[in-house]
C-alpha positions as CSV (number, residue, x, y, z in Angstrom):
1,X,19.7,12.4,19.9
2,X,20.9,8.9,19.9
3,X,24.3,7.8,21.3
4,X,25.4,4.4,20.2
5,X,29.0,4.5,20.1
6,X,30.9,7.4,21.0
7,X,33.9,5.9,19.8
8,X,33.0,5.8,16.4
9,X,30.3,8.1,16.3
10,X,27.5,5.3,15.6
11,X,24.2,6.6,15.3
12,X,25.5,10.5,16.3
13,X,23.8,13.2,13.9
14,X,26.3,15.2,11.8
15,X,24.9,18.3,13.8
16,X,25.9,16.8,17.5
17,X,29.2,15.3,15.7
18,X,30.1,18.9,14.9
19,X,29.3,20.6,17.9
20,X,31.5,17.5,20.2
21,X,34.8,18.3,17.8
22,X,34.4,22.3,18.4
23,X,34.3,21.4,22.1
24,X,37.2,19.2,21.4
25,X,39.2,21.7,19.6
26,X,37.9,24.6,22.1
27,X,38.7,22.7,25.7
28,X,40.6,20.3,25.3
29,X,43.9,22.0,24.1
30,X,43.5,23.9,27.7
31,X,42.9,20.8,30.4
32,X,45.6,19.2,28.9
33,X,48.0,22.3,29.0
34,X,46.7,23.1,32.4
35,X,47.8,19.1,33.2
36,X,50.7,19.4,31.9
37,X,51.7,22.5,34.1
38,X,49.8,20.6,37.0
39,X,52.1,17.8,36.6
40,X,55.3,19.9,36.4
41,X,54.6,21.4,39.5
42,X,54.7,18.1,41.4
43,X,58.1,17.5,39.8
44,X,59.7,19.9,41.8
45,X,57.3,20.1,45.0
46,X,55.1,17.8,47.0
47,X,51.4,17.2,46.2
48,X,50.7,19.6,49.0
49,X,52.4,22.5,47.4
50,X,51.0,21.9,43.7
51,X,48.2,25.1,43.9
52,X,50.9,27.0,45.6
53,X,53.3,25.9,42.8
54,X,51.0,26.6,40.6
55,X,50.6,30.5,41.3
56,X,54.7,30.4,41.4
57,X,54.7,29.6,37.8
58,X,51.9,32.1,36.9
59,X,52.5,35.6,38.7
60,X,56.2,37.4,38.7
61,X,56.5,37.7,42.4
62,X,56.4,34.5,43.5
63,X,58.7,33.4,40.9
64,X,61.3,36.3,42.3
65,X,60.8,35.0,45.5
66,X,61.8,31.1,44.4
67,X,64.7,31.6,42.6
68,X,66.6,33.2,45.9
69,X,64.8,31.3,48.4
70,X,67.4,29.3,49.9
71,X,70.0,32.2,49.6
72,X,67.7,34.0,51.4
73,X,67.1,31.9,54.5
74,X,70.9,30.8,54.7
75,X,71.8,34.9,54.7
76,X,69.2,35.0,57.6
77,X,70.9,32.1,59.5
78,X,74.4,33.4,59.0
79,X,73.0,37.4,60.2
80,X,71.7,35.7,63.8
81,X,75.0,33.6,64.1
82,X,77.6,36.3,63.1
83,X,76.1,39.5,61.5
84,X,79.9,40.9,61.9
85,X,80.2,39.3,58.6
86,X,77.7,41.1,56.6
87,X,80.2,44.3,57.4
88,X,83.0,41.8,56.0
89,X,84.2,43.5,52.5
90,X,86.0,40.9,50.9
91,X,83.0,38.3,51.8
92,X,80.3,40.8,50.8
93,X,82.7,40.6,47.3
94,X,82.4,36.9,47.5
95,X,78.9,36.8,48.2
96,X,77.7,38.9,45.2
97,X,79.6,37.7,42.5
98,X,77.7,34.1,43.8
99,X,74.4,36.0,43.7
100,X,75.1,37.5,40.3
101,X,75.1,34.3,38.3
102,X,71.5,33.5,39.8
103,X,70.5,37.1,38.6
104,X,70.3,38.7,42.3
105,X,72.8,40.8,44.4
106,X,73.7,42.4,47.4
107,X,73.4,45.9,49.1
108,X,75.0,46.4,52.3
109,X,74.0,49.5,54.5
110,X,76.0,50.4,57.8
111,X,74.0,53.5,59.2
112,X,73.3,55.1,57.1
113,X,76.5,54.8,54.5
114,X,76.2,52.3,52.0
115,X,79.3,50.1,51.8
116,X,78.2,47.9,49.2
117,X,76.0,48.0,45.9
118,X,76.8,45.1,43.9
119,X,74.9,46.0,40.8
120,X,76.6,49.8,40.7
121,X,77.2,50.3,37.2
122,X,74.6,48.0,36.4
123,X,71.8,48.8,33.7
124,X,69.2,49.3,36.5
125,X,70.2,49.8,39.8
126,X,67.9,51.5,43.6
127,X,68.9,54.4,44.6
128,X,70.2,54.4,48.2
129,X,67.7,57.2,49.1
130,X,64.8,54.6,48.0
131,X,65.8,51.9,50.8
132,X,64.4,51.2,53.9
133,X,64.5,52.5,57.1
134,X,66.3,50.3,59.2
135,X,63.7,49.0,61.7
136,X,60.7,49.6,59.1
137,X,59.4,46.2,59.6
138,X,58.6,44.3,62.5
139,X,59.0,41.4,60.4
140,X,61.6,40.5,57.4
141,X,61.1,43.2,54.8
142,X,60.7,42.2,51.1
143,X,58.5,43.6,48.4
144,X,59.0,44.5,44.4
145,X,59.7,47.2,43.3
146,X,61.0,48.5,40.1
147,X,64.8,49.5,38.9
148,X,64.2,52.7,37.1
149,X,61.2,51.6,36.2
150,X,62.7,49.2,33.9
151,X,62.2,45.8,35.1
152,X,60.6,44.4,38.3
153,X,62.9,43.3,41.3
154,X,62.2,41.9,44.9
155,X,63.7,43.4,47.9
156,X,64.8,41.6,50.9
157,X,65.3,43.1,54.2
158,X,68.1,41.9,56.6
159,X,68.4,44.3,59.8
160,X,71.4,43.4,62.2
161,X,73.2,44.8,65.0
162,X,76.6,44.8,66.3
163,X,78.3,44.2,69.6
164,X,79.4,47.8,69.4
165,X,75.6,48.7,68.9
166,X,76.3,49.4,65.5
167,X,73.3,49.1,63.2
168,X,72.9,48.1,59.6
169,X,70.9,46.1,56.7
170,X,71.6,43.9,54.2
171,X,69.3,43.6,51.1
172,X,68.9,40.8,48.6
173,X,67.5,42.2,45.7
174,X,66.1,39.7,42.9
175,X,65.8,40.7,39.3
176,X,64.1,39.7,36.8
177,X,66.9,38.4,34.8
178,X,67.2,34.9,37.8
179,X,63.8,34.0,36.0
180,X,64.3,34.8,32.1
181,X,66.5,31.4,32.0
182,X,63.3,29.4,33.5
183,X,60.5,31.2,31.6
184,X,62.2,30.5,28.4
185,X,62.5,26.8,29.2
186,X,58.7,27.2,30.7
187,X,57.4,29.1,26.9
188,X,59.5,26.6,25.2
189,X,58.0,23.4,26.9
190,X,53.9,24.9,26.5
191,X,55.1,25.4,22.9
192,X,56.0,21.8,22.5
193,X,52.8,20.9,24.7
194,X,50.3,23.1,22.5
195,X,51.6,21.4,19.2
196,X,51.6,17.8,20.7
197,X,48.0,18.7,21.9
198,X,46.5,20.0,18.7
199,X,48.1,17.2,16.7
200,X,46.8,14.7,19.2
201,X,43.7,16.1,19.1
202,X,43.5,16.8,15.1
203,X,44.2,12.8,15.0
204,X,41.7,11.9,17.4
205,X,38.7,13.9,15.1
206,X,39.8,12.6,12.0
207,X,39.8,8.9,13.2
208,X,36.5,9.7,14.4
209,X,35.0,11.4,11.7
210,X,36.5,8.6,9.3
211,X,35.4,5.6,11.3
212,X,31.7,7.4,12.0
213,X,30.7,8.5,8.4
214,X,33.3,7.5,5.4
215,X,32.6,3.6,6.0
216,X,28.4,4.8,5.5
217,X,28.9,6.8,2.8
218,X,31.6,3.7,1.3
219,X,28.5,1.5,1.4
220,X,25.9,3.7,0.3
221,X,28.3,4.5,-2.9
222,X,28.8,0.8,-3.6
223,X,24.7,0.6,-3.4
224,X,24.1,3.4,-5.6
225,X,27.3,1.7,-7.8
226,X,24.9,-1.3,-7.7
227,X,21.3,-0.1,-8.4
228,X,22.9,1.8,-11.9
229,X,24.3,-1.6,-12.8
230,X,20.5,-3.5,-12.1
231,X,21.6,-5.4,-9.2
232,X,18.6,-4.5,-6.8
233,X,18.9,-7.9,-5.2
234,X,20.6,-6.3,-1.7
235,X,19.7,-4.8,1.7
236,X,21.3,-1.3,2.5
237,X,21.5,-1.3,6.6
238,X,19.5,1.5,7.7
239,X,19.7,1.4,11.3
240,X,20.2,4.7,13.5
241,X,18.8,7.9,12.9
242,X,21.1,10.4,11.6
243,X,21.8,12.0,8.8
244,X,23.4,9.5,6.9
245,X,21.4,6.5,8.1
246,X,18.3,9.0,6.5
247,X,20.4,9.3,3.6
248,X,20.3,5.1,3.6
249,X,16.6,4.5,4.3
250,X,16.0,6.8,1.4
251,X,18.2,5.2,-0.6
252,X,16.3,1.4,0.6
253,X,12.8,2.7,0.2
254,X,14.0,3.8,-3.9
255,X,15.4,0.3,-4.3
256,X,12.4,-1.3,-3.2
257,X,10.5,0.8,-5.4
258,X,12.5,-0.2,-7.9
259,X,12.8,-3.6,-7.4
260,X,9.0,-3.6,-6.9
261,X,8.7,-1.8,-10.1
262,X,11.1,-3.9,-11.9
263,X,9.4,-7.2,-10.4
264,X,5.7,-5.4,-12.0
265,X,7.7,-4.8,-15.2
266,X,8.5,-8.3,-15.5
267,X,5.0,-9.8,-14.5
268,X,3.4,-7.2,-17.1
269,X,5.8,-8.6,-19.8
270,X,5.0,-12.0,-18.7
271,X,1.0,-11.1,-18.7
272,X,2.0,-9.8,-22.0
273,X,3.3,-12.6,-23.4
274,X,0.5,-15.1,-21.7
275,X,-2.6,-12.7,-23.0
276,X,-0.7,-13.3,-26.8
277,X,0.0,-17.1,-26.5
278,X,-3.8,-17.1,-25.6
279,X,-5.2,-14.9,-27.7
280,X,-3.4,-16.5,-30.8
281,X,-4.5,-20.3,-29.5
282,X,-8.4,-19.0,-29.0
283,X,-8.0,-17.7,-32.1
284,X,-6.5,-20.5,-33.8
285,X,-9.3,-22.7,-33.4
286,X,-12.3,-20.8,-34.9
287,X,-10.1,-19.7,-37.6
288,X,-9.3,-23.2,-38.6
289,X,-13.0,-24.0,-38.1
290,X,-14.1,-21.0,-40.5
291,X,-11.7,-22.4,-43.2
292,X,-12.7,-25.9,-43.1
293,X,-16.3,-25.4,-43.3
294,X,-15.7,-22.7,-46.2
295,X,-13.3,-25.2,-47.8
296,X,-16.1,-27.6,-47.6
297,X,-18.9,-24.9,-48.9
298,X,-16.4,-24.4,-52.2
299,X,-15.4,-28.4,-52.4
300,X,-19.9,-29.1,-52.8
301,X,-19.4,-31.3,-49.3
302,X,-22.1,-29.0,-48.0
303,X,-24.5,-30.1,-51.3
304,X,-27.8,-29.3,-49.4
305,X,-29.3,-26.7,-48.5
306,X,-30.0,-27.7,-45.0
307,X,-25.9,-28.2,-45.2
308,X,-25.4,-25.2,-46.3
309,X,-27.1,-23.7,-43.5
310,X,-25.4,-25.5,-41.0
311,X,-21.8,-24.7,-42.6
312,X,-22.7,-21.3,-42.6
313,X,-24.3,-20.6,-39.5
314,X,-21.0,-22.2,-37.5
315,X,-18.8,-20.0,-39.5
316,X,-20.9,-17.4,-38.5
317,X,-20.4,-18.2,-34.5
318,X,-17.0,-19.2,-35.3
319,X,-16.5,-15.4,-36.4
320,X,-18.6,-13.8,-33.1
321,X,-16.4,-15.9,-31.5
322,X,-13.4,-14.1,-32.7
323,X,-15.1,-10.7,-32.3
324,X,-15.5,-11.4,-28.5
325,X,-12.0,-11.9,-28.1
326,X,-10.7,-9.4,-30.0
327,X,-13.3,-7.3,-27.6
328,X,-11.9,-8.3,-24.8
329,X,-8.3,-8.0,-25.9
330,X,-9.2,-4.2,-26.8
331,X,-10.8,-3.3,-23.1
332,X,-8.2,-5.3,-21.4
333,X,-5.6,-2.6,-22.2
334,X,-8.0,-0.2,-21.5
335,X,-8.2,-1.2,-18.5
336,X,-4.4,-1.5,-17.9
337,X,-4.8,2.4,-18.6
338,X,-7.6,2.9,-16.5
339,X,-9.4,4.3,-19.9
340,X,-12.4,2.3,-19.9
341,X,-15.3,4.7,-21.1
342,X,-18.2,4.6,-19.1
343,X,-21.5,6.5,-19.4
344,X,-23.7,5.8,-16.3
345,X,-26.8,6.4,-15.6
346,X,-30.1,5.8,-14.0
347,X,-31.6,2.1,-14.8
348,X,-34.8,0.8,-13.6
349,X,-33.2,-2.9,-12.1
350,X,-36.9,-4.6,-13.3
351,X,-36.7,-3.2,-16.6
352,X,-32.9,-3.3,-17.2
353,X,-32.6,-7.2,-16.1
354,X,-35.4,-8.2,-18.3
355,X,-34.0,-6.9,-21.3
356,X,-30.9,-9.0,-20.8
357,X,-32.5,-12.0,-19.9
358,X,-34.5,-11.7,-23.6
359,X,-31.1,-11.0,-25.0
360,X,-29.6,-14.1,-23.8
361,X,-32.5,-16.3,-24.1
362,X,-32.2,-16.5,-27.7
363,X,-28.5,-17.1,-27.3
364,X,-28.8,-19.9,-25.0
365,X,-31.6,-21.4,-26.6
366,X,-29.2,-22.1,-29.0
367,X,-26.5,-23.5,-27.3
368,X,-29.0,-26.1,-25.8
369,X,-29.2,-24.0,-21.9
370,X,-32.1,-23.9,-20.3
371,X,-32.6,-20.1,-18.6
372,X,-34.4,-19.5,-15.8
373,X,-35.1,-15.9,-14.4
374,X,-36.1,-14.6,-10.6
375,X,-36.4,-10.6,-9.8
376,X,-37.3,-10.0,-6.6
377,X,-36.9,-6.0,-6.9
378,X,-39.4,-3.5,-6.2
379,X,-41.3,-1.8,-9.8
380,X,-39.1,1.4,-8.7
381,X,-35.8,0.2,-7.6
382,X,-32.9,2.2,-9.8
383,X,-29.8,1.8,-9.9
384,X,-26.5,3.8,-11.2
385,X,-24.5,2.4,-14.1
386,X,-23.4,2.1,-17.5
387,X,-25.7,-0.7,-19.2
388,X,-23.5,-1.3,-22.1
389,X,-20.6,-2.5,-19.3
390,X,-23.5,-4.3,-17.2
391,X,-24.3,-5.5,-20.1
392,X,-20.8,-7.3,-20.6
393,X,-20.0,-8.5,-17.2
394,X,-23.8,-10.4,-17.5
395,X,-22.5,-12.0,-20.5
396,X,-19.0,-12.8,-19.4
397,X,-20.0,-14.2,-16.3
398,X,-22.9,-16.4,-18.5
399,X,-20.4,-17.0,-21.3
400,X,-18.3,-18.7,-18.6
401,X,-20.7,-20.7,-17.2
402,X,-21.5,-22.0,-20.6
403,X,-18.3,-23.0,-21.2
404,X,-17.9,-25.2,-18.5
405,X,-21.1,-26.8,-18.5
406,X,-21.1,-30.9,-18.3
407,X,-21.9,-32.6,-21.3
408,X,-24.0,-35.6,-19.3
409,X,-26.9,-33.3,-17.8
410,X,-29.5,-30.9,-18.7
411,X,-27.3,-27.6,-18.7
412,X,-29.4,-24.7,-16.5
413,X,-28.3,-21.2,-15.4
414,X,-30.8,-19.0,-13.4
415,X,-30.4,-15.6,-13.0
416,X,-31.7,-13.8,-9.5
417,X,-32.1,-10.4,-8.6
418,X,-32.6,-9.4,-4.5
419,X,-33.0,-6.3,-2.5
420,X,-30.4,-6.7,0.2
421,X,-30.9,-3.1,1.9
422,X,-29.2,-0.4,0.1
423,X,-28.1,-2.8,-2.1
424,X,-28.9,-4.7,-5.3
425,X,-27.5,-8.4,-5.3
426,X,-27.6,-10.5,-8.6
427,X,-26.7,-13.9,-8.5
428,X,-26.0,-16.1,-11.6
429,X,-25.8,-19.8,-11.1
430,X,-25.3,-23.2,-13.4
431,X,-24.9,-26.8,-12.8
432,X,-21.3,-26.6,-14.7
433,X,-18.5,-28.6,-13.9
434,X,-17.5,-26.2,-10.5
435,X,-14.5,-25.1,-9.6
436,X,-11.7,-26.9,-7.1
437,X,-11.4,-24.9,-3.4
438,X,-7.9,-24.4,-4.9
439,X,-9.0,-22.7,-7.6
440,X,-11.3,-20.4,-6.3
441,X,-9.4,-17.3,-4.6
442,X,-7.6,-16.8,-8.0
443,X,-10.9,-16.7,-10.6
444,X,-10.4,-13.4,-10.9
445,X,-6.6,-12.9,-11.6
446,X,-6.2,-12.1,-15.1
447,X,-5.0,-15.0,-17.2
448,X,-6.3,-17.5,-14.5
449,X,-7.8,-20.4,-15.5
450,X,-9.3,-23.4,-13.9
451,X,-8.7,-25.3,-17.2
452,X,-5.1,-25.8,-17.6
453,X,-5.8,-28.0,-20.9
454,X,-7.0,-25.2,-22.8
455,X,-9.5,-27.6,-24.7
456,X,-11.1,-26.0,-27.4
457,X,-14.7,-26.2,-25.7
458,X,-13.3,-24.1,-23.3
459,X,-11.7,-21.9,-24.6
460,X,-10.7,-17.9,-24.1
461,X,-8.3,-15.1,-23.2
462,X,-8.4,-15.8,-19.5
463,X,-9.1,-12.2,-18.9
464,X,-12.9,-12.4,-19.2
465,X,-14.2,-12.4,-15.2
466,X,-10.8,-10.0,-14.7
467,X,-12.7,-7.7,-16.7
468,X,-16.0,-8.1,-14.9
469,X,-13.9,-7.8,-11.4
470,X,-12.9,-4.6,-12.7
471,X,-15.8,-3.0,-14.2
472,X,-18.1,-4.2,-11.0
473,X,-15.3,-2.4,-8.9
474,X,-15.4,0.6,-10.9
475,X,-19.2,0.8,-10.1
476,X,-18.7,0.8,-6.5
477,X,-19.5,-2.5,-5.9
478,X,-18.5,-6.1,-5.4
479,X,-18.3,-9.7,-7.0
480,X,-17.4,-13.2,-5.3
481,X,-18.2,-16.8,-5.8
482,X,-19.2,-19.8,-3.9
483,X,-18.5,-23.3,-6.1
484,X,-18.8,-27.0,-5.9
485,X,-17.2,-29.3,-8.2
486,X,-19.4,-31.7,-10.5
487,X,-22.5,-29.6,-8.5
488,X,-22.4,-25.8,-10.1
489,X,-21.3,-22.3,-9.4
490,X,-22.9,-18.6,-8.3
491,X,-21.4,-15.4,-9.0
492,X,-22.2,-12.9,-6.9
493,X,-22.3,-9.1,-7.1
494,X,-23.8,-6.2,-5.5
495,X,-24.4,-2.5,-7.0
496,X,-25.4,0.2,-5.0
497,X,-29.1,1.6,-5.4
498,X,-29.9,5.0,-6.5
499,X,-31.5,7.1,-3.9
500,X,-32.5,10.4,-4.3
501,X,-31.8,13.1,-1.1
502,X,-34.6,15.8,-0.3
503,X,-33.6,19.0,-0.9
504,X,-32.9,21.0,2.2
505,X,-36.1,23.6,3.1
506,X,-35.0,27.0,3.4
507,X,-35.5,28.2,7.2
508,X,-36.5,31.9,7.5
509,X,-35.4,33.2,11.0
């Protein structure tokens, strides 16, 4: 769980966010309600008295006792300074009628003859015979009790005696009715207090939720808006880790992958449009070649036979020409597919080798190349893989030496095979024109070439050692180059030797 803001929920999971408002909802209502009777309290007594204060406005008896309090102390006063008067009819009268507006009144007792009950004909009233003994307490008497069990009162004990040595009490009794006035106001006022507090506190989760998740899930709509109109050229803010900030780095990882995708798309169509351009320039040429030598066959320029011969046999390697790169045009989108059909199998590396030095021999002999040829295998040495697709990568890499050769030295390419350990490492070198430091990480990219001039001696689809990259890879091995400008160049690669594994002995236990 990770805090950043509380405030604005920042970085708060959806599941903590929910759990925080239901203990907002659940507690909060009540601390404040319990302030706000806290606070009232200390309104109307000291900060000494709050807890006391407190119970006063939570249990009935209490609350009896406050409402008469100070009536109850002055009657006290007055019985030690003249308790004559509490036998005083007319002031008795007097008395009551004060103590009936608070909800209390008075019943005087002289022996045991009651001379005063000022709620008689009251709804609820005590029965004389459920007072009191005078002298039942050794301290002021009070306690509830009930008025025909109707509602609860408090009973207040005042024993006095006269000069004559007449005895008697004088009771306060407080109803329930000197409170109803303050409870109201009390139920009223928590009413208020409840419906401040839930709205307050409604308010306070909503600008929290708002200000914690709408403004996320505003951006992540306008990035969604954006990536179905194409725009992918953004940054959705993925920091935090909850729910919605997942929600964002899903959304950032699919608009990188499509951006990525979109970026492939365009550098395919671009490939696209390169491998075309090329193909219909290295086409171009030989096809104007073929045309002007047959024009020159039909015109009787070629009016010897030896002429003839000639005419023919360039129209002839004008046309392989244009096989070879229709060739390579067809396996270059098999490999975009991955579809390139290969048959492997065992090859002898002595045997295999040979035959393709013989094969290009005759070639190069032609093209004026001298070819020299080094195995330095064992007679048994095997190897796994498809000769046909050997077969082309020997020629492409040779084909490309031969097009780069220099036109003012002997041209040579020698061909070595080594044992390197499990390995079988050819190396094909010439004394071609090199290729610049520059230049050399990027050989292998398709389209790539060293030759930005596109001269028709050296011509091609620029896919050619892109294909042998590929088909050397596919054979579990690997191709690189070491080049010298006006001095040569060697293409490496290795293949991986066969080696058969003994069969296991069985092992009888």
């Amino acid at each position: 769980m990770a805090f950043y803001d509380f405030v604005t929920g920042e970085y708060m999971k959806l599941k903590h966010r929910l759990i925080i408002s239901f203990c907002i909802i659940l507690f909060v209502p009540i601390i404040v309600a319990w302030i706000l009777l806290y606070g009232a309290t200390l309104l109307k007594q000291n900060a000494a008295d709050a807890f006391q204060n407190f119970d006063y406005l939570t249990s009935s008896l209490p609350m009896l006792s406050k409402s008469t309090e100070e009536e109850y102390a002055d009657l006290c006063r007055l019985g030690e300074e003249d308790p004559a008067i509490f036998l005083d009819e007319e002031w008795l009268e007097e008395k009551n009628a004060q103590l009936k507006e608070q909800g209390a009144y008075l019943i005087a007792r002289r022996g045991d003859e009651i001379i005063l009950n000022g709620d008689a004909g009251g709804e609820a009233e005590i029965s004389p015979d459920k007072l009191p003994d005078y002298g039942d307490n050794d301290q002021t008497y009070q306690t509830a009790v009930y008025l025909e069990g109707i509602e609860p009162a408090l009973l207040r004990q005042i024993d006095f005696t006269l000069t004559d040595g007449t005895k008697g009490t004088l009771f306060l009794v407080t109803t329930s009715r000197s409170i109803l006035p303050e409870v109201k106001r009390l139920i009223i006022n928590l009413i208020i207090a409840v419906a401040l507090i839930l709205v307050f506190t409604a308010a306070v989760l909503v600008i929290w939720t708002y200000s914690g998740i709408v403004p996320k899930i505003r951006q992540l709509v306008e990035a969604a808006r954006k990536m179905r109109d194409g725009n992918l050229d953004f940054v959705i803010e993925t920091k935090g880790n909850d729910e919605i900030s997942e929600l964002a780095e899903a959304l950032e990882d699919m608009r990188q992958r499509l951006a990525s995708n979109a970026q492939d798309k365009l550098d395919s169509e671009q490939e696209q449009k390169a491998l075309i351009s090329n193909i219909a320039h290295d086409l171009k040429t030989p096809i104007t070649a073929i045309k002007g030598y047959a024009e020159g066959i039909l015109d009787g320029v070629a009016d010897t036979p030896d002429k003839q011969e000639r005419y023919l046999r360039t129209i002839y390697n004008k046309a392989n020409e244009m096989n070879t790169l229709i060739n390579e045009l067809t396996l270059y989108s098999k490999i975009d597919t991955n579809k390139i059909p290969y048959n492997f199998q065992k090859l002898n590396v002595k045997e295999y080798f040979m035959d393709c030095v013989e094969d290009l021999g005759l070639d190069l002999e032609n093209q004026h190349v001298y070819l020299s040829y080094f195995n330095y295998v064992e007679e048994d040495v095997q190897i796994i893989a498809d000769p046909e697709q050997l077969s082309r990568v020997i020629n492409n890499i040779v084909g490309n030496s031969v097009k780069y050769m220099r036109a003012d030295d002997t041209n040579r390419i020698s061909i070595r095979v080594k044992d390197v350990g499990d390995f079988v490492q050819v190396e094909i070198e010439d004394n071609g024109k090199g290729i610049a430091q520059r230049d050399l990480p990027y050989i292998f990219d398709r389209f790539f070439r060293a030759d930005a001039s596109r001269n028709s001696a050296a011509g091609g689809s620029g896919i050619g050692l892109s294909i042998v990259k590929k088909i050397i890879e596919d054979h579990g091995g690997k191709i690189w180059a070491t080049s010298k400008e006006d001095v040569g160049t060697v293409m490496y690669f290795v293949l991986r030797k066969y080696q058969e594994v003994p069969n296991e002995q069985s092992i009888d236990y």
